[in-house]
C-alpha positions, -999 to 999 in steps of 0.1 A, spaced: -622 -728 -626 -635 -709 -596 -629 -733 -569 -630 -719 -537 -599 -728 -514 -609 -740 -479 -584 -726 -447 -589 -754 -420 -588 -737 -385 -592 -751 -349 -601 -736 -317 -585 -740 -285 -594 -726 -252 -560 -723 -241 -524 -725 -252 -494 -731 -231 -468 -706 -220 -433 -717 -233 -406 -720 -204 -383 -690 -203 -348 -694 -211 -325 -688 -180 -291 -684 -188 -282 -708 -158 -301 -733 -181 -274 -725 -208 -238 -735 -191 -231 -762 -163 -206 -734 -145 -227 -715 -120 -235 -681 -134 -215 -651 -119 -222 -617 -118 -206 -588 -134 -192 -558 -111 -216 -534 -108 -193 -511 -125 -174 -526 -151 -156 -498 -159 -141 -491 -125 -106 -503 -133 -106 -489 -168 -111 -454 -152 -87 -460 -124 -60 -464 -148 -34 -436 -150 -24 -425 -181 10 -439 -199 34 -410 -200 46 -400 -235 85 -403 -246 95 -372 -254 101 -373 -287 67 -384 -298 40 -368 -304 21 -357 -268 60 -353 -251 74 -325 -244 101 -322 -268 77 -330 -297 53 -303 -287 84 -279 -281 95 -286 -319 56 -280 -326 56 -248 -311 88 -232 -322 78 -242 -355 44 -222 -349 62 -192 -341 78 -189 -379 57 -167 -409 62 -173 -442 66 -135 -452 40 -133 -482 14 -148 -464 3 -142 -426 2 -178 -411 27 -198 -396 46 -223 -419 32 -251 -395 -10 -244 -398 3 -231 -439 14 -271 -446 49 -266 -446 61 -288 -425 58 -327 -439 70 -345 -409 89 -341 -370 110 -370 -360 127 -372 -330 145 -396 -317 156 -405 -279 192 -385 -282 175 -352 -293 181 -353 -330 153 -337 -348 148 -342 -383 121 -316 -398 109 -325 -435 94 -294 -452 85 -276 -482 78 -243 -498 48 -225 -514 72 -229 -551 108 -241 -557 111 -200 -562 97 -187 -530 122 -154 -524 130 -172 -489 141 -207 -501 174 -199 -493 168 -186 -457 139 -205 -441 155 -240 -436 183 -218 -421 157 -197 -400 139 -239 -391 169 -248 -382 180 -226 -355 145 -223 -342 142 -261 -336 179 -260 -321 174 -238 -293 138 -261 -278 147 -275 -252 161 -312 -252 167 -308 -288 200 -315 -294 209 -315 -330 184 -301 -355 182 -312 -388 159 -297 -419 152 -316 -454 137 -293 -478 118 -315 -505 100 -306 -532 80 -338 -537 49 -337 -530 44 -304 -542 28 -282 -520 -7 -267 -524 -36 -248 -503 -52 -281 -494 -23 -291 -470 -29 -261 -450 -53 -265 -415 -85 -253 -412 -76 -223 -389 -52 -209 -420 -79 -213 -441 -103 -191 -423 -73 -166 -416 -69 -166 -453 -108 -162 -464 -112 -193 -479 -135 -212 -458 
């Protein structure tokens, strides 16, 4: 069983060169050109102006800040970059609703610090009534806090 297999080959002397395709050759419509900068408009566009109230406006980042400016007393970070704060909502007649937490339902300032929130958030500008939910669920725990508490703290 040793038969040898045979590959049949032919010589040419030249082949053809295949037509290029044209992408005229691929619609009826006449083919237009794109701007030469396609982004143009995109990057004329001015930017949309934030509500206040959301995050980017100015009442937002005033809640943002005041809430910066607050230490927990045991530990040397604000209660903003230390997880504290769950959520900021403000809506378009200045009522700000701040969901936090505490480091443990026992934290010597539970009794204070929504207080201390409070009046902090009242007195930004445009805020008209401030409002503070203390919660308890999810618990709080170091992963919640930022990066830049992290390194304050020594543990990155």
């Amino acid at each position: 069983m040793n038969e040898e297999t045979k590959i049949q080959t032919e010589e040419v002397s030249t082949v053809p060169t295949p037509p290029r395709a044209r992408v005229e050759d691929a619609t009826d419509e006449p083919a237009t050109t794109r701007p030469r900068d396609y982004l143009d408009g995109f990057l004329a566009q001015t930017p949309v102006p934030q509500g206040a109230g959301e995050p980017g406006g100015d009442v937002y980042e005033g809640v943002i800040a005041a809430l910066k400016e607050i230490y927990d007393p045991e530990i040397p970070v604000n209660i903003y970059d230390l997880g504290l704060i769950y959520g900021v909502d403000v809506d378009t007649d200045g009522h700000v609703v701040v969901t936090m937490t505490l480091t443990t339902p026992h934290c010597p300032v539970a009794e204070s610090m929504p207080g201390e929130v409070e009046l902090r958030v009242g007195s930004v500008p445009g805020v008209g009534v401030a409002e503070v939910n203390l919660v308890w669920d999810p618990p709080w725990d170091p992963q919640k806090m930022s990066d830049e508490a992290k390194l304050e703290l020594g543990m990155l």
